[in-house]
C-alpha positions as CSV (number, residue, x, y, z in Angstrom):
1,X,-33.4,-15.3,20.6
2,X,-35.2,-12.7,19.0
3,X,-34.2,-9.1,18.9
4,X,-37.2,-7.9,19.9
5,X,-37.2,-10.5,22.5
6,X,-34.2,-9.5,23.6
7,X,-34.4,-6.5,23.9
8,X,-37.7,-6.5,26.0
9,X,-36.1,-9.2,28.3
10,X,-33.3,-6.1,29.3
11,X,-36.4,-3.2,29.6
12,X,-38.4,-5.5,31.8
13,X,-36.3,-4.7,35.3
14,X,-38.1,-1.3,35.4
15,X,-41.2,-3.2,35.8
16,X,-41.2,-5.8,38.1
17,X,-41.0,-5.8,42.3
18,X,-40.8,-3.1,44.5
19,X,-37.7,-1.7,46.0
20,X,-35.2,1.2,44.1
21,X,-32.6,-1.5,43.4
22,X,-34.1,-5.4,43.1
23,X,-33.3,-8.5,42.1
24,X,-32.9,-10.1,38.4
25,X,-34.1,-13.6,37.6
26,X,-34.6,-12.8,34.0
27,X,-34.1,-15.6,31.4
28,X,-31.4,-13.8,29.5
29,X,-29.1,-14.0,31.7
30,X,-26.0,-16.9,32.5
31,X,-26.3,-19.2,35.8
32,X,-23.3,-17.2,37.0
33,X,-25.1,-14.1,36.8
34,X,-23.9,-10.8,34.4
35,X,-20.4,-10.5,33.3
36,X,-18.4,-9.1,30.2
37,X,-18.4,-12.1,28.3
38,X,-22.2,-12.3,28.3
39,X,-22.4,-8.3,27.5
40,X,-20.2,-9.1,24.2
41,X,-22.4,-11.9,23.3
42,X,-25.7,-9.8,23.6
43,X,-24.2,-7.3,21.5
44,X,-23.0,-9.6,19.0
45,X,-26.7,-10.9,19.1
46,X,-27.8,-7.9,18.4
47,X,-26.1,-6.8,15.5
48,X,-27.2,-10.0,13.3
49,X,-30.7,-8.0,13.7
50,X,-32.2,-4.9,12.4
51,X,-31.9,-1.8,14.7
52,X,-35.1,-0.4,16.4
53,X,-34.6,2.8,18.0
54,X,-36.5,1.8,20.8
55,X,-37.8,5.2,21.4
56,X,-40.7,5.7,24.5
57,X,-42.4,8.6,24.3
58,X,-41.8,11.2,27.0
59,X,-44.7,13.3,28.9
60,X,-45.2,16.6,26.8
61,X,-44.3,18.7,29.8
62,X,-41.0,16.8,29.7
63,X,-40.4,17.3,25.7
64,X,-41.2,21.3,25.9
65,X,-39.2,21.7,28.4
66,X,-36.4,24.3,27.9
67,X,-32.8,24.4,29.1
68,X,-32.7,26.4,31.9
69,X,-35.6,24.8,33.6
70,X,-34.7,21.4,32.7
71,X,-31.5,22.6,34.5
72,X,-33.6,23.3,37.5
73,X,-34.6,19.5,38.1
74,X,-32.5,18.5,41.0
75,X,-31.4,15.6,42.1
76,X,-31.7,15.2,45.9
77,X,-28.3,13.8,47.2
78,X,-29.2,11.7,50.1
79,X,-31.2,9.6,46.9
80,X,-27.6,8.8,45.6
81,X,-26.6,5.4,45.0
82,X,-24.2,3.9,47.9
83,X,-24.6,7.4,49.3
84,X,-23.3,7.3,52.9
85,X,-21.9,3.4,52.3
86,X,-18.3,4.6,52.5
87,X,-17.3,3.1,49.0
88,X,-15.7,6.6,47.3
89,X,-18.1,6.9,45.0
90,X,-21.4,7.6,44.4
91,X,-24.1,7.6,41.5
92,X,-26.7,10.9,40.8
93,X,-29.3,10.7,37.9
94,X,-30.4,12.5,35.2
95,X,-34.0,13.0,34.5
96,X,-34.9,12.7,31.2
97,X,-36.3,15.4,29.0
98,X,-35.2,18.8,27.3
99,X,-32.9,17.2,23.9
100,X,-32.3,14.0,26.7
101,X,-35.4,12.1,25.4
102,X,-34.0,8.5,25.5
103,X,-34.1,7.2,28.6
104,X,-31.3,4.8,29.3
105,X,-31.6,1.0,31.1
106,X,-29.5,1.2,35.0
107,X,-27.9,-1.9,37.1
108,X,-26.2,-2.6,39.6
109,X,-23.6,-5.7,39.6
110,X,-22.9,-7.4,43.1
111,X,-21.8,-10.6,43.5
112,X,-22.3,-11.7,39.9
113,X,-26.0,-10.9,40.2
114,X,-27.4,-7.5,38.0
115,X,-30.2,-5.9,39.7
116,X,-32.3,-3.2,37.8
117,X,-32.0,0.4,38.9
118,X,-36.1,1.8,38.6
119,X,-37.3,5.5,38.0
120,X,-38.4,7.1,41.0
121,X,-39.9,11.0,40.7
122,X,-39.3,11.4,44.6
123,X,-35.5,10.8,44.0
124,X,-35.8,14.2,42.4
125,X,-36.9,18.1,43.0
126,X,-39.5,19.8,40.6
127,X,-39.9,22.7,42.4
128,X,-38.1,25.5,40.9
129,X,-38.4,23.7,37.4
130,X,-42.2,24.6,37.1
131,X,-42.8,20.6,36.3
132,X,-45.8,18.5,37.9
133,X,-44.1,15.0,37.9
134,X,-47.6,13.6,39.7
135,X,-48.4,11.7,36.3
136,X,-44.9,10.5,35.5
137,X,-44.6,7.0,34.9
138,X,-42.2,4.8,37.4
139,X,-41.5,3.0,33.8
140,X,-40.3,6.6,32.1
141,X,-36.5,5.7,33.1
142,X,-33.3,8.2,33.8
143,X,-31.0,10.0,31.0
144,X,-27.7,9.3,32.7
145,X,-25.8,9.4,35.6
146,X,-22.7,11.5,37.3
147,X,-20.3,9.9,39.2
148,X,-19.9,12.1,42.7
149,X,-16.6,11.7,44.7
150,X,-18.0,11.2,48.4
151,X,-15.5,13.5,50.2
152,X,-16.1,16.5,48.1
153,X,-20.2,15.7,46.9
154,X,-20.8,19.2,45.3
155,X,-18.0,18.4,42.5
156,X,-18.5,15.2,39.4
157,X,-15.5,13.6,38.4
158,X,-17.8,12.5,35.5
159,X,-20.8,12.3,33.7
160,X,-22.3,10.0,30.6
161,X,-25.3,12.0,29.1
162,X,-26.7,11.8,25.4
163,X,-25.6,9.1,22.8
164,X,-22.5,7.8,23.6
165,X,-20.8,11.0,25.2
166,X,-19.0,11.5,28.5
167,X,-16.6,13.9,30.6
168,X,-14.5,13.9,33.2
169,X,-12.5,15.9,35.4
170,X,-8.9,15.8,36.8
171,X,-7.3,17.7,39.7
172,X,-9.0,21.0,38.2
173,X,-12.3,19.9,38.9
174,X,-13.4,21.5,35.2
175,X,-15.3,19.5,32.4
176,X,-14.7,20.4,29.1
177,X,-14.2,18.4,26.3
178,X,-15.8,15.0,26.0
179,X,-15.4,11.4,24.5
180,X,-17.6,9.6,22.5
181,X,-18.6,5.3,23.0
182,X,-18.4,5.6,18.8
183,X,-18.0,7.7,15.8
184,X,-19.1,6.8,12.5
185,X,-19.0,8.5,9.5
186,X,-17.8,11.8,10.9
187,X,-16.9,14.3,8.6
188,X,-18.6,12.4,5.7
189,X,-20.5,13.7,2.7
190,X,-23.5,12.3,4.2
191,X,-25.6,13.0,8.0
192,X,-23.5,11.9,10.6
193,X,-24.2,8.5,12.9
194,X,-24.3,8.9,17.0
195,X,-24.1,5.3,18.4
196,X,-26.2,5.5,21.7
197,X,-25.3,3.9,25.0
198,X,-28.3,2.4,25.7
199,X,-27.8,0.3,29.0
200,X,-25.4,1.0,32.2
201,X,-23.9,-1.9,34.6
202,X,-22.5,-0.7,37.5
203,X,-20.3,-2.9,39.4
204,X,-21.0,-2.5,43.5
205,X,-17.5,-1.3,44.6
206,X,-16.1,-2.4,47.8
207,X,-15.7,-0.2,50.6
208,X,-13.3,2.3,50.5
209,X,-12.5,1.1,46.8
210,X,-12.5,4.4,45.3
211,X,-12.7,2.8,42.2
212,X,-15.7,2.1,39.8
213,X,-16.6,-0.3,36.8
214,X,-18.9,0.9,34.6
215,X,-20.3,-1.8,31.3
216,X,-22.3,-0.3,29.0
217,X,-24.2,-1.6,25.6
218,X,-24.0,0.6,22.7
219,X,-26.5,0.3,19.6
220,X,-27.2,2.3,16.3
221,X,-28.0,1.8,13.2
222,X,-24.7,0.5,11.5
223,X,-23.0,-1.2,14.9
224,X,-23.8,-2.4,18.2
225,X,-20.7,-2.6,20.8
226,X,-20.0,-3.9,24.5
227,X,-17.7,-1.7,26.7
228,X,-16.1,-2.1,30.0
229,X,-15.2,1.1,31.7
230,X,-12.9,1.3,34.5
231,X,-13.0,4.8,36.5
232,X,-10.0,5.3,38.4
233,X,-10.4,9.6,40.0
234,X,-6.9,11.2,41.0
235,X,-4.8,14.4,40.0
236,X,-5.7,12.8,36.3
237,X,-8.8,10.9,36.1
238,X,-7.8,7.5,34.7
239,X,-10.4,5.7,32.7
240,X,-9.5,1.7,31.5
241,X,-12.1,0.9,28.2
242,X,-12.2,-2.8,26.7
243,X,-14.6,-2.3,23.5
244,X,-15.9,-5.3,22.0
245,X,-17.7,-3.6,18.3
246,X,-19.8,-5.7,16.2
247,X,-21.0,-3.9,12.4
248,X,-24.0,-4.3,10.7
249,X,-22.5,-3.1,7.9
250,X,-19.6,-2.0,6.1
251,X,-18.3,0.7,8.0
252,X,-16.2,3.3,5.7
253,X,-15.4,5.4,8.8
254,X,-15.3,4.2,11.5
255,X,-13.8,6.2,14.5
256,X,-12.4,4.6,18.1
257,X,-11.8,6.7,21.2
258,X,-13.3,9.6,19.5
259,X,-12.3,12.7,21.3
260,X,-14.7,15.9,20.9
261,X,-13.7,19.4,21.6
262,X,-14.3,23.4,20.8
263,X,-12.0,25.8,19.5
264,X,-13.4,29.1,18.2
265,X,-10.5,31.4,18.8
266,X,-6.3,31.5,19.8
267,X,-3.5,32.9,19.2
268,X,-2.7,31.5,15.9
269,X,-6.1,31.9,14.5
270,X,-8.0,35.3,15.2
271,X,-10.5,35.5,12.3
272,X,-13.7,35.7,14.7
273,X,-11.9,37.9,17.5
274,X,-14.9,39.9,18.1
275,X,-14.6,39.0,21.7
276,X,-13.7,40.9,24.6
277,X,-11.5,37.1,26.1
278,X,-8.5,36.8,24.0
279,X,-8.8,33.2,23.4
280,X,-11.7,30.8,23.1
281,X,-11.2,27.4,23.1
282,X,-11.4,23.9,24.9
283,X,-8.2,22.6,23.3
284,X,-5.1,24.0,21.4
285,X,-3.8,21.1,19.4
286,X,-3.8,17.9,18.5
287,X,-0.7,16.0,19.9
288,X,0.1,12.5,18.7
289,X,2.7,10.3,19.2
290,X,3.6,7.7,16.3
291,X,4.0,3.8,16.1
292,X,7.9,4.7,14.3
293,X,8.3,7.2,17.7
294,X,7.9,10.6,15.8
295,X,6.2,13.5,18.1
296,X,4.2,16.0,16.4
297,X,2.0,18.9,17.3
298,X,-0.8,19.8,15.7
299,X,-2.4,23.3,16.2
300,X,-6.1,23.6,16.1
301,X,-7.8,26.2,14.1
302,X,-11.6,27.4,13.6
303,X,-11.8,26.8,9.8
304,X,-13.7,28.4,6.9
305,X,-14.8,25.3,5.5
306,X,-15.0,21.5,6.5
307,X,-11.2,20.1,7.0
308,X,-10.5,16.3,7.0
309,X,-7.0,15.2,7.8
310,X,-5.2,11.9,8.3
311,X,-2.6,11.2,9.7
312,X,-1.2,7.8,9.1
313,X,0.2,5.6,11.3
314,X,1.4,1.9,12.2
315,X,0.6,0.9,15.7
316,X,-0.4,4.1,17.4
317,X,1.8,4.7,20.8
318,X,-0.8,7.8,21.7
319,X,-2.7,10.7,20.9
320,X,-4.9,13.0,22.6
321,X,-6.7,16.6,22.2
322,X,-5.1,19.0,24.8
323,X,-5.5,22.8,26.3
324,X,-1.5,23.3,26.7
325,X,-1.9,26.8,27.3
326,X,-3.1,27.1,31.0
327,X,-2.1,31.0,31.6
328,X,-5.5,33.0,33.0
329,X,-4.3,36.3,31.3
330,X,-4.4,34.3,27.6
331,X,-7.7,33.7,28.1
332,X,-9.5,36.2,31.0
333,X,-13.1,34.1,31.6
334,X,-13.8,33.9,34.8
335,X,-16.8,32.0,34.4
336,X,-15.6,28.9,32.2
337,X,-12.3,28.7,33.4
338,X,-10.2,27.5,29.8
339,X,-7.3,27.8,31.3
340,X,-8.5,25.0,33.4
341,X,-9.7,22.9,30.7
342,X,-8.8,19.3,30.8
343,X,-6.9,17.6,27.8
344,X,-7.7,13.6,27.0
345,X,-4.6,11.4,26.0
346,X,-5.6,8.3,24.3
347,X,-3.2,5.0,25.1
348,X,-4.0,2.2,23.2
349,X,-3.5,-1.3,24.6
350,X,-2.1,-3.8,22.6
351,X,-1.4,-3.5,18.8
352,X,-3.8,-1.2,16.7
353,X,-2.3,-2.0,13.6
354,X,-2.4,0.0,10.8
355,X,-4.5,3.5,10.0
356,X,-4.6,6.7,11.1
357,X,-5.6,9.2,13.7
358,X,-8.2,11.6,11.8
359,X,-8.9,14.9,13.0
360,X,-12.0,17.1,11.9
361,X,-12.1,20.6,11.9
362,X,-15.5,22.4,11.6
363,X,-16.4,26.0,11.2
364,X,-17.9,27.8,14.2
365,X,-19.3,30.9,15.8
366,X,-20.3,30.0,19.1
367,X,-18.5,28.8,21.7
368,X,-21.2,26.5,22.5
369,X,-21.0,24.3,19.9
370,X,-18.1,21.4,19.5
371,X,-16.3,21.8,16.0
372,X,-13.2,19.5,16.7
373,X,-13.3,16.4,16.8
374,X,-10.3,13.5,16.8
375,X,-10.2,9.6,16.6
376,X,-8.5,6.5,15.3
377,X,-9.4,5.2,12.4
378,X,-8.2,1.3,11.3
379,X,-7.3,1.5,8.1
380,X,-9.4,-1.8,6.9
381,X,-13.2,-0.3,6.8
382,X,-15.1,-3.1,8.6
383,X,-17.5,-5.4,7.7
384,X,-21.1,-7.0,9.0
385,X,-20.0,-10.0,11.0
386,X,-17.0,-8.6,12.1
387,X,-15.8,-8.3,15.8
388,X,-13.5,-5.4,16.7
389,X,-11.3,-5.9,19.9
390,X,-9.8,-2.5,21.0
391,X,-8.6,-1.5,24.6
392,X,-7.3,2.0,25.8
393,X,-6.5,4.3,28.8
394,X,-7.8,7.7,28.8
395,X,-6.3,10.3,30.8
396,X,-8.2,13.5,31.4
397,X,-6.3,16.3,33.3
398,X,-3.5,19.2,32.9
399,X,-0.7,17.1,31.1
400,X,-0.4,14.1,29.8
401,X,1.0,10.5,31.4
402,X,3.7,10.3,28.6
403,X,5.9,13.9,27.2
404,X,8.4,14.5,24.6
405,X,12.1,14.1,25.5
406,X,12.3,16.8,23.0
407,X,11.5,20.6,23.2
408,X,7.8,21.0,22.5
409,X,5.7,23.9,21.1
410,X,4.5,26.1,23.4
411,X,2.7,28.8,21.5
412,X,2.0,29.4,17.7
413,X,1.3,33.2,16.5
414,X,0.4,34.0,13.0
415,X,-0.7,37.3,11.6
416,X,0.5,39.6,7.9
417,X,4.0,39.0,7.3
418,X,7.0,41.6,5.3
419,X,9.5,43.3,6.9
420,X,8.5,46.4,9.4
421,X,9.3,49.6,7.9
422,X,9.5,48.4,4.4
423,X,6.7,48.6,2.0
424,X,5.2,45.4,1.0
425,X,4.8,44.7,-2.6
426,X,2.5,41.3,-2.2
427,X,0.6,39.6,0.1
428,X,2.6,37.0,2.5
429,X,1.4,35.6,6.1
430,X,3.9,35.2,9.0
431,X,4.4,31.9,11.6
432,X,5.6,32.7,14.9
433,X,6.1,29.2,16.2
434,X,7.9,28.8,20.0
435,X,9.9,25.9,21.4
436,X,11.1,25.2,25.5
437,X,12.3,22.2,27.0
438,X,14.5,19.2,25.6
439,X,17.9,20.4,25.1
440,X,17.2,23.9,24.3
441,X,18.6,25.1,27.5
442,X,21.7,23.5,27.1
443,X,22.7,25.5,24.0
444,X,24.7,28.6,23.9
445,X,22.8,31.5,22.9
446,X,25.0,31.8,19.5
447,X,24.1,28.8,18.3
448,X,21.2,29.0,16.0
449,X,19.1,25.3,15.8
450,X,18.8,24.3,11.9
451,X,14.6,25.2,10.6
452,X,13.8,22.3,8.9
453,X,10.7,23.4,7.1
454,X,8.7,22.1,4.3
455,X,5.4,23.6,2.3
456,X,3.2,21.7,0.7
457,X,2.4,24.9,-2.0
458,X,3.9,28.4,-2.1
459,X,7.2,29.4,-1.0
460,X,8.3,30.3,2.2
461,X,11.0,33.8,3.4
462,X,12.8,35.2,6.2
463,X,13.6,32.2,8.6
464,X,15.4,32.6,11.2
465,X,15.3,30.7,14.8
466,X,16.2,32.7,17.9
467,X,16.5,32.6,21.4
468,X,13.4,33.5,23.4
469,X,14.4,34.2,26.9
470,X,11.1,34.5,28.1
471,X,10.4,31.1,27.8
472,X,13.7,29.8,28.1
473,X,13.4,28.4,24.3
474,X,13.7,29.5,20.3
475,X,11.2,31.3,18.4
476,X,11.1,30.0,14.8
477,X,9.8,32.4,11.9
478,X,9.4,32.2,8.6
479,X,6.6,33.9,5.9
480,X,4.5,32.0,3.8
481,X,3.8,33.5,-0.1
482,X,0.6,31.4,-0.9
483,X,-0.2,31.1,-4.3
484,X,-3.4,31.9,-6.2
485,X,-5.2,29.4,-4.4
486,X,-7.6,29.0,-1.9
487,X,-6.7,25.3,-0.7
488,X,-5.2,24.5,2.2
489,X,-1.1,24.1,2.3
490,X,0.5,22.1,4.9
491,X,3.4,23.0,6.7
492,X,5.8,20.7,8.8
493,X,8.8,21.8,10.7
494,X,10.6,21.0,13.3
495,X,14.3,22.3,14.8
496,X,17.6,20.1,14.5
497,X,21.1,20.3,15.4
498,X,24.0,18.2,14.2
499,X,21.9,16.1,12.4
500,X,19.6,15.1,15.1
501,X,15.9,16.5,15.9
502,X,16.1,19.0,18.9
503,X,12.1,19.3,19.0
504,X,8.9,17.8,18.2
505,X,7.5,18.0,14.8
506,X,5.0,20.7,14.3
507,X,2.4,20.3,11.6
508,X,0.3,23.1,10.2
509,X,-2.9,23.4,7.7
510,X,-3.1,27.3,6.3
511,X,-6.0,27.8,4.8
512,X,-5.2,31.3,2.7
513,X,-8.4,33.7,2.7
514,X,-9.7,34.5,-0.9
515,X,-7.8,37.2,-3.0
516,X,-10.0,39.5,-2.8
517,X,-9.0,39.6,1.1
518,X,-5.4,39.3,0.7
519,X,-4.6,43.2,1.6
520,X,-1.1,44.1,2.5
């Protein structure tokens, strides 16, 4: 079959029969009807052709359209799909239009048997949105979907919107950061590549299920991919992924579970506090947990420049972006709520094999604007004809499934270092880095944990590791004395006693600010 062919075949439900939701006899699909297997074998179809962006063009009115009207265009409840069928869960659109201009392809799954979902302008309301949607096409399509618990309508537990992003929301009933289908050469020397989710299945749950599976086909110009998404809502939203990824090409970098996030401002890095809100950010560090069983901790930071770490591993237990610091006062927004903020831990199924989880950090000013992002990258670059298998559970919510036995970092302060009182003679920075949990309670308050520190460049004065009652833990300190220059020096350390580790490993990248701006 023919790519073109193919791909007309799947765009054709919008235009045949009559009712919101109708049946599919089309060619392309198996006498049992749509299932996973014949998803991964479209996909793999796919990718043995050149990519067409497949893009319609969109009514003017709906291209011009600016944010806060295209925010206006509401979708009218009752219009949800199973709304009132008692299955949990229910499905609102998106209308496409404002930077949403491709419109993506929606089914519905029962009994084996996919039925296309068809654009209808009466499922929304124009009317504050200054739109006319008389001449809008029933062929013109939606941009996404959210996924409304039934018991508590006014609230999404998630979303899929744009490329191949999507959120989620635990217990808090916050979005914040988001994960990506695909990532593909991010933090390159060259334009990034966003994959885009292109069609939606959506398996009809039973009633009172409270559950939902959600396939999806992903395309772009260097991969195509098949994706099974199982939604499972509680205290932490619980979200099942199969991926099935077939390249076009060779793939240098090529990120899976690709978490995105925002961190403008904290504690540990207050270069643009020219805010009123004393931190900024949707997550505070990156935490992973290693194939050999190592913990470490991983503070974010809003850097000057472009920073591209990785950290290599051997069969990945975890890893996940998270907002650890949930204290209102840290933050004080009362509109976004980041103390709220949900983290996402990544569990892989299975064996990952070798590679690394990347993380890139990218300079921002606006809080608008995602800067972080984190992934795993296998550490054999793909190549056309390949087929990837990788499963994973995400979590999204206020902790993790899976915590240190160890004490972990709670807060990391930085800021000029010397000795108060005493007049500095050069320029050194200070690391205020807090522990809590594990064994630390247990230990007398003489006892003074061993600092096991190491600097990659520069040399390092005034350790010391004391008790911190308020927290119930140590503080660790210690000054840095950069040298000369401006690369960045990376720091590990982490507490011991008698030999054996008392905390997770905290790992650091100090980026020292030009000389001209060293003052002391």
């Amino acid at each position: 079959m023919h790519r073109r062919d193919l791909l007309k075949l799947l765009a054709l439900a919008g235009a045949w029969s009559t009712g919101r939701v109708r049946a599919l006899t089309l060619p392309e699909l198996p006498p049992h009807g749509f299932d996973y297997a014949w998803l991964k074998g479209t996909a793999r179809t796919l990718a043995a052709h050149e990519y067409d962006a497949h893009e319609p063009e969109l009514p003017q009115s709906l291209v011009d359209i600016g944010y806060a009207n295209y925010q206006l265009i509401r979708f009218r409840p009752e219009k949800s799909l199973w709304h009132g069928e008692k299955r949990g869960l229910e499905l609102r659109f998106f209308h496409p239009g404002f930077i949403f201009k491709r419109p993506v392809h929606l089914f519905e799954v029962e009994d084996g048997t996919a039925r296309p979902i068809v654009y209808d302008p009466a499922d929304f309301d124009f009317a504050k949105s200054g739109l006319d949607p008389s001449g809008f096409s029933p062929d013109l399509g939606y941009a996404g979907f959210r996924v409304i618990d039934e018991t508590n309508p006014e609230i999404d537990v998630a979303a899929f919107l744009g490329a191949s992003y999507f959120r989620a929301v635990g217990a808090e009933k916050q979005y914040g950061m988001s994960v990506r289908g695909l990532a593909i050469d991010t933090g390159a020397d060259h334009p990034e590549e966003f994959p885009y989710f292109t069609h939606f299945w959506f398996e009809k749950p039973p009633v009172g299920a409270y559950r939902l599976v959600i396939h999806a086909l992903l395309d772009s110009p260097s991969c195509t991919g098949a994706y099974r998404i199982e939604l499972v809502p509680g205290e932490s939203m619980v979200m099942d992924v199969d991926a099935a990824l077939y390249p076009r090409r060779r793939i240098e970098r090529l990120g899976i579970a690709p978490l995105t996030s925002m961190y403008q401002t904290g504690e540990n890095d207050r270069r643009l506090a020219n805010d009123f809100r004393p931190e900024i950010h949707d997550s505070d560090g990156l935490a992973m947990w290693t194939g050999g069983g190592e913990w470490i901790w991983r503070p974010l930071e809003n850097p000057r420049h472009l920073r591209y770490n990785v950290y290599a591993d051997n069969r990945p237990r975890g890893f996940g972006l998270l907002q650890r610091d949930r204290i209102f006062d840290h933050y004080q927004d009362d509109g976004v709520f980041y103390d709220r903020r949900p983290g996402v831990w990544v569990e892989p199924k299975g064996d990952w094999g070798p590679g690394g989880v990347v993380l890139v950090e990218l300079p921002t000013a606006d809080e608008t604007f995602d800067n972080i992002v984190a992934f795993w990258q296998p550490e054999k670059p793909p190549e056309a004809g390949d087929e990837l298998l990788h499963a994973y559970r995400l979590h999204w919510g206020a902790k993790p499934p899976v915590v240190p036995p160890l004490a972990t970092v709670m807060a990391t302060r930085t800021g000029l270092g010397g000795v108060v009182g005493n007049r500095r003679e050069y320029f050194s920075w200070r690391f205020a880095v807090d522990f809590a949990g594990g064994k630390l309670p247990l230990l007398p308050r003489a006892v003074e944990p061993t600092l096991r520190l190491e600097v990659s460049r520069g040399t390092t004065e005034l350790t010391s590791c004391r008790p911190l009652d308020a927290i119930g833990g140590r503080r660790a300190l210690f000054d840095l004395r950069p040298d000369e220059s401006e690369e960045p020096i990376n720091i590990r350390l982490y507490l011991e006693y008698e030999g054996a580790p008392l905390s997770e490993t905290w790992f650091y990248q100090y980026s020292p600010p030009p000389l001209a701006e060293r003052r002391f």
